[in-house]
C-alpha positions as CSV (number, residue, x, y, z in Angstrom):
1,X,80.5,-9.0,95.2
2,X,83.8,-8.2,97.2
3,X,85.2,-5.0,96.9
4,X,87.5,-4.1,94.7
5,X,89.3,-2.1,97.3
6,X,89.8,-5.5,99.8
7,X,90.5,-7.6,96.9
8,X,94.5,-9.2,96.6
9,X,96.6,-8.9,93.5
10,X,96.0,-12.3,92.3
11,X,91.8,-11.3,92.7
12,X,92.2,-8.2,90.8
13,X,94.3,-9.8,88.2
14,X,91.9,-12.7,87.7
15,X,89.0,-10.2,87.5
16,X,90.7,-8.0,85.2
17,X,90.9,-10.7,82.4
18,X,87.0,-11.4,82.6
19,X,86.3,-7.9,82.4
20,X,88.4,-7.8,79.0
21,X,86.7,-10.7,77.6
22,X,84.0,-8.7,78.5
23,X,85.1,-5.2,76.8
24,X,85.9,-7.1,74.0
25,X,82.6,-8.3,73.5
26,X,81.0,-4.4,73.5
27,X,83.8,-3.8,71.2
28,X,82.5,-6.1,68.7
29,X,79.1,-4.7,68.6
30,X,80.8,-1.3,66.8
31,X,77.9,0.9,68.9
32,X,77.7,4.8,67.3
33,X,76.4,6.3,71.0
34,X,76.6,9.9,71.7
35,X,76.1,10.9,75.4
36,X,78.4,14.2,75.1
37,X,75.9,16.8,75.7
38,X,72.5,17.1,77.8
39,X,70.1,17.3,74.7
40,X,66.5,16.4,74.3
41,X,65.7,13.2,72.8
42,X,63.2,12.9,69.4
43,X,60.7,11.9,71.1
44,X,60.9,15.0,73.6
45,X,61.5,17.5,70.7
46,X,57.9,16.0,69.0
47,X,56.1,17.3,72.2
48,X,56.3,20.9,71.0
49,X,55.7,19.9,67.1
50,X,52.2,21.5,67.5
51,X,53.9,25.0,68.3
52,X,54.4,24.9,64.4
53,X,50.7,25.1,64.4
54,X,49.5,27.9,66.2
55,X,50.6,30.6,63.5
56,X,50.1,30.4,59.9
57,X,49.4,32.8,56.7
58,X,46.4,33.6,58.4
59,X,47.2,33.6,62.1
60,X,46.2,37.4,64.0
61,X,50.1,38.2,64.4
62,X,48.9,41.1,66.7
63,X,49.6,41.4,70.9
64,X,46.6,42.4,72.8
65,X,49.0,46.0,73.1
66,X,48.1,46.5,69.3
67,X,51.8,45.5,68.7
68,X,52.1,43.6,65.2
69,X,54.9,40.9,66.0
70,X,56.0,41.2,62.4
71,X,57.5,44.7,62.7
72,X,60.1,46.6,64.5
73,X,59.9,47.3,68.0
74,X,59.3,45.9,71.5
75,X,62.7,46.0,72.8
76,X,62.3,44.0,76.1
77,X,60.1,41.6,74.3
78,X,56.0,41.6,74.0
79,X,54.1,41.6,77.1
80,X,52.7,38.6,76.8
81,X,56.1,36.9,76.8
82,X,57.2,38.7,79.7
83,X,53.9,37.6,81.5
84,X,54.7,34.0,80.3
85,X,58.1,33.9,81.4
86,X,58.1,35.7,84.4
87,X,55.1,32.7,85.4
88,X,57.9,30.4,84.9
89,X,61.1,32.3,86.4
90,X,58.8,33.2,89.7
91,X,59.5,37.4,88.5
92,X,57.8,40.2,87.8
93,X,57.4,40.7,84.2
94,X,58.3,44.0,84.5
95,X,61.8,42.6,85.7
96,X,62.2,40.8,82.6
97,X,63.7,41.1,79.2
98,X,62.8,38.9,76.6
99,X,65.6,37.8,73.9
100,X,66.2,35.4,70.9
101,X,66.6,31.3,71.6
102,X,69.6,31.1,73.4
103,X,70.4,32.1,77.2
104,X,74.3,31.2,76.8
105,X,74.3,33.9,74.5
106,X,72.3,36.5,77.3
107,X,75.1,35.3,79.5
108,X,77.9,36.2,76.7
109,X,76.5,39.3,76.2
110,X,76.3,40.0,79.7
111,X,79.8,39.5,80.3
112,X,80.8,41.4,77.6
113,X,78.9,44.0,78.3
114,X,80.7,44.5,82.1
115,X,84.0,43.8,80.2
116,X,83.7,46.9,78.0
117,X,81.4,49.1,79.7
118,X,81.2,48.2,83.2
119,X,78.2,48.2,85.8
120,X,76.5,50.7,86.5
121,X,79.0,53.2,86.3
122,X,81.8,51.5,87.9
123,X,85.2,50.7,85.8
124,X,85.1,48.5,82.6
125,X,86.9,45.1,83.6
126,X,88.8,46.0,80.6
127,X,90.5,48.6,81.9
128,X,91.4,46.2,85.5
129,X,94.3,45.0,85.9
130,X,92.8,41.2,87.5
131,X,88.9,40.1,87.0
132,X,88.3,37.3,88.9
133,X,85.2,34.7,88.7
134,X,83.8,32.0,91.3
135,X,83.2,29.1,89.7
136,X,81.3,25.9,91.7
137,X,83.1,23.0,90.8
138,X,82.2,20.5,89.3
139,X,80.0,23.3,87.0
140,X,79.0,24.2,83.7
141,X,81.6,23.8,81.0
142,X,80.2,26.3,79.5
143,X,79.5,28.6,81.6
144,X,83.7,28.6,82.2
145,X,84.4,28.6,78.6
146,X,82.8,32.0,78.8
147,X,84.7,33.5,81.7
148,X,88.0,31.7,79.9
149,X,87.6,33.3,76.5
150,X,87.5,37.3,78.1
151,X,90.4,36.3,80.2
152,X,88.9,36.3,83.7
153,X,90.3,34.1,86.3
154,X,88.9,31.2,87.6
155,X,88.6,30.4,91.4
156,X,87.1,27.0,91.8
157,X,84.4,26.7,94.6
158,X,83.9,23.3,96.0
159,X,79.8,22.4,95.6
160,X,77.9,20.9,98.0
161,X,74.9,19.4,98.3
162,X,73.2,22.0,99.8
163,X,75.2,24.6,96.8
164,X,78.6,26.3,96.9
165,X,80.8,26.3,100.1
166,X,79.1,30.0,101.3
167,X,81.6,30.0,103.8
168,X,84.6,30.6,101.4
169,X,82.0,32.3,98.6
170,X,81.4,34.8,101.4
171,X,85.0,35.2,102.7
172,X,86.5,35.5,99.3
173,X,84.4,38.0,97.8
174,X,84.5,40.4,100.9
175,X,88.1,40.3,101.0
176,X,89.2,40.6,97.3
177,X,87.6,43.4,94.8
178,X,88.7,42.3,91.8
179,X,86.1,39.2,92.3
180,X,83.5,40.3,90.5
181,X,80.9,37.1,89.9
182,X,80.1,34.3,90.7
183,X,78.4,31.4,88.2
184,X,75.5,29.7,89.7
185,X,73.2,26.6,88.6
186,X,71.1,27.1,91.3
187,X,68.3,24.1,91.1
188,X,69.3,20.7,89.9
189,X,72.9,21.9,89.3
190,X,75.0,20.7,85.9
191,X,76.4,18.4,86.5
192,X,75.1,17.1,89.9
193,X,71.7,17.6,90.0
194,X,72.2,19.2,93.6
195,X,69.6,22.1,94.5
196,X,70.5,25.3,97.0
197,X,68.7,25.1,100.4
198,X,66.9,28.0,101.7
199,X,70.0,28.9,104.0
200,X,72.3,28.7,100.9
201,X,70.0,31.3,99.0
202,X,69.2,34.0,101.8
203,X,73.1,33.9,101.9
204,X,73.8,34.4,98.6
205,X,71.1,37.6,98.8
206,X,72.9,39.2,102.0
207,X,76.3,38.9,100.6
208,X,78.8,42.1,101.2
209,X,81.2,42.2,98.1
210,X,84.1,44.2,98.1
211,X,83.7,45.3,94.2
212,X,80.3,47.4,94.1
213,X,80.0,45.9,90.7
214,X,80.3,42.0,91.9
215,X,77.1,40.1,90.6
216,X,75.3,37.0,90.7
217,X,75.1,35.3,87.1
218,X,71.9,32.7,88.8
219,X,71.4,30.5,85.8
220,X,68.4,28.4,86.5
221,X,67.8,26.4,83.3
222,X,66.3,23.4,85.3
223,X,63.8,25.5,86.7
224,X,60.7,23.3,85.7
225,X,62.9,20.2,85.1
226,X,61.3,18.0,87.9
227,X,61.7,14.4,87.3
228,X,58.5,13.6,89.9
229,X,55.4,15.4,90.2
230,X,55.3,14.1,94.1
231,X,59.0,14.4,95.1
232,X,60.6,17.8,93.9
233,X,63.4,20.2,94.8
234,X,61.9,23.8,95.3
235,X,63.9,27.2,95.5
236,X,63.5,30.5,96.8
237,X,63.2,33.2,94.7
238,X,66.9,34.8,94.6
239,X,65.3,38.4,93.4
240,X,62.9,39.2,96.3
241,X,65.6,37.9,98.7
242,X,68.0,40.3,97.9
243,X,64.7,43.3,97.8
244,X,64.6,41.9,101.5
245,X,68.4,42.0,102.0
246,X,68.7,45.2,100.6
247,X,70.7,44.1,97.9
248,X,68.4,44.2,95.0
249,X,70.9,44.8,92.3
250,X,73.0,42.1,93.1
251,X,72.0,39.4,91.0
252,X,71.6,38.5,86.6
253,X,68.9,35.8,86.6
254,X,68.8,34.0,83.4
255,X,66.2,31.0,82.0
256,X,65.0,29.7,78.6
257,X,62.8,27.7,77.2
258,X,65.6,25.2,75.4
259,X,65.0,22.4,77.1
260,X,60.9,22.8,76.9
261,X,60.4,23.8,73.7
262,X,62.6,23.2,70.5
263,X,66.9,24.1,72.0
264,X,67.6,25.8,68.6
265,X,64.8,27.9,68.5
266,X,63.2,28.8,72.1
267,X,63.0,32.1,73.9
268,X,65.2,33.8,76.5
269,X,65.1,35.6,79.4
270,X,66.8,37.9,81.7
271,X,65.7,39.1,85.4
272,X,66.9,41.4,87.5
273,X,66.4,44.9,89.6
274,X,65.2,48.0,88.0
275,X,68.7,49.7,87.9
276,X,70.2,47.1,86.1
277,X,67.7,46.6,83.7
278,X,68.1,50.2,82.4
279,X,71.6,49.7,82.4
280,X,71.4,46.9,80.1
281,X,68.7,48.7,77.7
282,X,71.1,50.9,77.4
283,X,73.4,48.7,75.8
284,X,70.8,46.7,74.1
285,X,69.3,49.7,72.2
286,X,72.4,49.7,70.5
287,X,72.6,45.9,69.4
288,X,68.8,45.0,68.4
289,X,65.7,47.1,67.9
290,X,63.9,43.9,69.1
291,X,64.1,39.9,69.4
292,X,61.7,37.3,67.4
293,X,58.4,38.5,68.6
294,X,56.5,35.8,66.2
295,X,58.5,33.1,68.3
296,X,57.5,34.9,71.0
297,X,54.4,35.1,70.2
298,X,54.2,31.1,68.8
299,X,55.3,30.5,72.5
300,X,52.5,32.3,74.0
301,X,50.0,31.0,72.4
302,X,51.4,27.5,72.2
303,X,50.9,27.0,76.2
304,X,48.5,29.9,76.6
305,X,50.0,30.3,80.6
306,X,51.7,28.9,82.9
307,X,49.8,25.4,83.6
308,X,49.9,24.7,79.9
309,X,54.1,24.7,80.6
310,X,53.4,22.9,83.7
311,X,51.4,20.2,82.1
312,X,53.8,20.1,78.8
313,X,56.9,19.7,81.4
314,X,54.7,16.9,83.4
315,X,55.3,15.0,79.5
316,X,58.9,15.7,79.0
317,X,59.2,13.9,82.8
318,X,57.2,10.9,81.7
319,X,59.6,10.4,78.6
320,X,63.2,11.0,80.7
321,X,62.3,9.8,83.2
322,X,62.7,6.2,83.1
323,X,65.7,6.7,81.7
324,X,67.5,8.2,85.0
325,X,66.2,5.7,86.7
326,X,67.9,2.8,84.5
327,X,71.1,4.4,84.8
328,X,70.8,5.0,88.5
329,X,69.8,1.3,88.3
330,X,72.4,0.2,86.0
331,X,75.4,2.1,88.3
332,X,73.5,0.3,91.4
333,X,73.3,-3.2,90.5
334,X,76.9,-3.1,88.5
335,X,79.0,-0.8,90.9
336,X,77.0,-1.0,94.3
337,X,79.3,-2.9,96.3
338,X,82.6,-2.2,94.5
339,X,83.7,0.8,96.5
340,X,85.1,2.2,92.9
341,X,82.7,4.7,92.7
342,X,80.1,7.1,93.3
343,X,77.0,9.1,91.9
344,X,74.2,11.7,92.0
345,X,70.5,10.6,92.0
346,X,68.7,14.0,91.4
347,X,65.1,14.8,91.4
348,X,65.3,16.9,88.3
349,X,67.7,18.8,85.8
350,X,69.3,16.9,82.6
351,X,72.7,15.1,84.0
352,X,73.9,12.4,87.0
353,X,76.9,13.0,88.1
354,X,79.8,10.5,88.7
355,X,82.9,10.4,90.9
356,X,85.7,7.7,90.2
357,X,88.4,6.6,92.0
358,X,91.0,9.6,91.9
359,X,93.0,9.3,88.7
360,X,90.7,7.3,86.8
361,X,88.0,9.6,84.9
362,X,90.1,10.2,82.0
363,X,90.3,6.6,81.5
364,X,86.9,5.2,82.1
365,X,85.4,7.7,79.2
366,X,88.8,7.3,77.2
367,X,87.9,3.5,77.3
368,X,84.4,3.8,76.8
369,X,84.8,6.0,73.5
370,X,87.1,3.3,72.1
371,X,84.0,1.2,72.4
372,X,81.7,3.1,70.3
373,X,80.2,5.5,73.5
374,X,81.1,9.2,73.9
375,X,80.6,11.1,76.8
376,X,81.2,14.4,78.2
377,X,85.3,14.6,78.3
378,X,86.4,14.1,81.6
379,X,87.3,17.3,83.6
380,X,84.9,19.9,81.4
381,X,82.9,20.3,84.8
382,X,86.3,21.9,85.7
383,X,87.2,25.5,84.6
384,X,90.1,25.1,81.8
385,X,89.0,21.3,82.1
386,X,91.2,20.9,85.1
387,X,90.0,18.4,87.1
388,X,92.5,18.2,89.7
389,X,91.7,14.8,90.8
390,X,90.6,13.5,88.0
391,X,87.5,11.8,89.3
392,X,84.4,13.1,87.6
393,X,82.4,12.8,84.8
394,X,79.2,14.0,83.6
395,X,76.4,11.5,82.6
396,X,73.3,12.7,80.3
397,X,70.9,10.3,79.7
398,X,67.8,12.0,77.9
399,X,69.5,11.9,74.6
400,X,69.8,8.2,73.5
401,X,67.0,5.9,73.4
402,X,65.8,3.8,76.5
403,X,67.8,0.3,74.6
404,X,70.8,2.6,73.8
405,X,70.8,3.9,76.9
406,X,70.8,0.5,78.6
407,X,73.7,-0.5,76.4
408,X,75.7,2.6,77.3
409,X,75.1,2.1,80.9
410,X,76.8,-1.3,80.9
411,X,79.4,-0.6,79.2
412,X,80.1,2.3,81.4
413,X,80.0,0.6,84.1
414,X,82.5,-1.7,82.6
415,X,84.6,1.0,82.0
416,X,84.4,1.9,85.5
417,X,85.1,-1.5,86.9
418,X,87.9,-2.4,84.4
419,X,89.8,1.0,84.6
420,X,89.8,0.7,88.4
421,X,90.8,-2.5,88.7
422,X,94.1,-2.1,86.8
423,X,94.9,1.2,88.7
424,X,94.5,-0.6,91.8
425,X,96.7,-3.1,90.7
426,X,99.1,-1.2,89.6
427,X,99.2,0.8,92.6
428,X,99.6,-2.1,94.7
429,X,102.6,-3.4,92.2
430,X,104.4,0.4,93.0
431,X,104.1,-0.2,96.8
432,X,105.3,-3.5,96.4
433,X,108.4,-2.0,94.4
């Protein structure tokens, strides 16, 4: 089909009235879709079903330490966990602090820890005049709500496909000291599914920050989220680069199991250098004598190591993973040849991401809403939601089923096509003006 961008008015206009009849007719079918938020489907949440029955009235509820997980006690979590999860996260366990389900709430914590203690000895951000955050755009949304609600200021960093610009990341954070982290997805990024190249990550370990107290928050939730078994995305480790670098205190790695277990009630984890692991036991002492050690403990012995993740991640693939495909599909076949758009086609991770026309996001998800499918709101991958261009928009597919999902993906792409279409037009009516 001819482009959208070479068509005349009198093309556009024509095709704008078949794509309303169209619109109309998705209207009528009064769908109920939510594709807001990157969560597991049913079917993937039924994988870990049997983890309810590794542990009953008459389970052996003690570690191999002699640690009963139904007491007190075990502050950086049981070793077994810490074995487990340092498997997954690539770390030594000893580098590792188990917590409850959620890693969002490690990464709260952490935050407010700096903001009311400080690093290591070095000024609370409280007490700072300016606190200033990188943040790789188009990101997290949550991650920004984060540095939004303690005030910090956000200094978009353009991602690209290789990770952030490291050029400007290293520029700005040797220059200005009140810059004091930077938010990182590092493999099969939210929203774009992009992963950092070696060169991106052995920069990252030999950064020189003004602030002494400037640290890496590396959030790699998608660290085991291949779509392929033969075609993956792989990472090196951001903790023994910057031992090598000699920066070994430079970075908070963080990882869950939400996405490979049950989200609500998984296990957490932090990584990082000796010196700021006491520094945060000295803080956590004070909040918890200890996280769930019987879900820590209905983990363990729910995969029993490492390759009994590997294999239960191998079925979570199986189940999503036809369903990136018939988007990527969907947006090929539908949008291909349009010139109104573009996407992602990652290799892992939860989300595709879109870019529209500039000006047009808002629209396309406004429109597809009013026809019974909500998406992530347009501009979220932006800190404040500020999406200067207003271009992209955040796709998760694992949620609804595989005949939702198909329905969704044509209507979106309908959105897409019709929203452009009139802003073309009506661009080409204000030149004419």
């Amino acid at each position: 089909m001819k482009s959208y961008l070479e068509m005349t008015k009198d093309e556009l206009t024509a095709e704008i009235a078949v794509l309303k009849k169209e619109y109309k007719r998705f209207q009528n079918l009064e769908l109920h879709l939510d594709m807001s938020r990157g969560k597991p489907s049913q079917e993937q949440l039924d994988l870990s079903m049997g983890m309810m029955d590794v542990l009953d009235s008459n389970s052996d509820l003690t570690c191999d330490d002699g640690t009963d997980c139904r007491n007190y006690g075990q502050l950086t979590g049981i070793d077994e966990a810490r074995v487990l999860l340092g498997d997954m996260m690539e770390n030594n366990p000893n580098d590792i602090i188990i917590y409850g389900n959620s890693s969002l709430n490690v990464m709260y914590d952490t935050i407010s820890r700096c903001y009311t203690h400080g690093v290591l000895g070095s000024t609370p951000w409280c007490k700072l005049d300016t606190v200033k955050f990188l943040c790789p755009v188009p990101g997290y949304d949550r991650h920004f709500a984060i540095t939004e609600y303690f005030g910090i200021e956000m200094i978009p960093v353009p991602m690209t496909s290789t990770g952030p610009d490291m050029d400007m990341v290293e520029k700005l954070v040797a220059e200005d000291a009140s810059i004091k982290g930077i938010w990182c997805v590092p493999k099969y990024s939210n929203p774009q599914g992009y992963s950092y190249s070696d060169e991106t990550v052995r920069r990252f370990a030999r950064l020189k920050p003004a602030a002494k107290d400037f640290r890496i928050f590396w959030d790699n939730a998608y660290g085991m989220h291949h779509l392929y078994d033969d075609h993956q995305d792989y990472l090196i480790e951001i903790l023994a680069e910057c031992k090598r670098a000699g920066n070994p205190d430079l970075v908070y790695k963080f990882a869950s199991t939400s996405k490979i277990t049950f989200p609500g009630s998984g296990i957490a984890a932090l990584a990082t250098s000796p010196n700021n692991m006491e520094d945060i036991k000295r803080q956590l002492k004070n909040q918890t004598i200890g996280h769930d050690k019987v879900n820590q403990l209905r983990h363990v012995r729910f995969f029993g190591d490492i390759h009994g993740m590997v294999e239960h991640m191998r079925k979570h693939a199986d189940i999503i993973r036809p369903k990136f495909e018939l988007v990527i599909s969907t947006l090929e076949t539908n949008l291909g040849e349009l010139g109104i758009g573009s996407w992602t086609k990652p290799l892992g991770g939860y989300f595709i991401c879109f870019d529209s026309l500039p000006g047009c996001a808002k629209a396309i998800v406004a429109r597809a809403k009013k026809a019974g499918v909500i998406m992530t709101k347009a501009g979220a991958t932006w800190p404040h939601g500020l999406d200067p261009n207003d271009t992209n928009i955040r796709i998760a597919p694992t949620y609804p089923s595989l005949s939702e999902l198909k329905t969704a993906a044509e209507l979106f792409t309908l959105c897409v096509k019709l929203v452009s279409a009139e802003h073309l037009l009506e661009q080409m009516k204000e030149s004419e003006a």
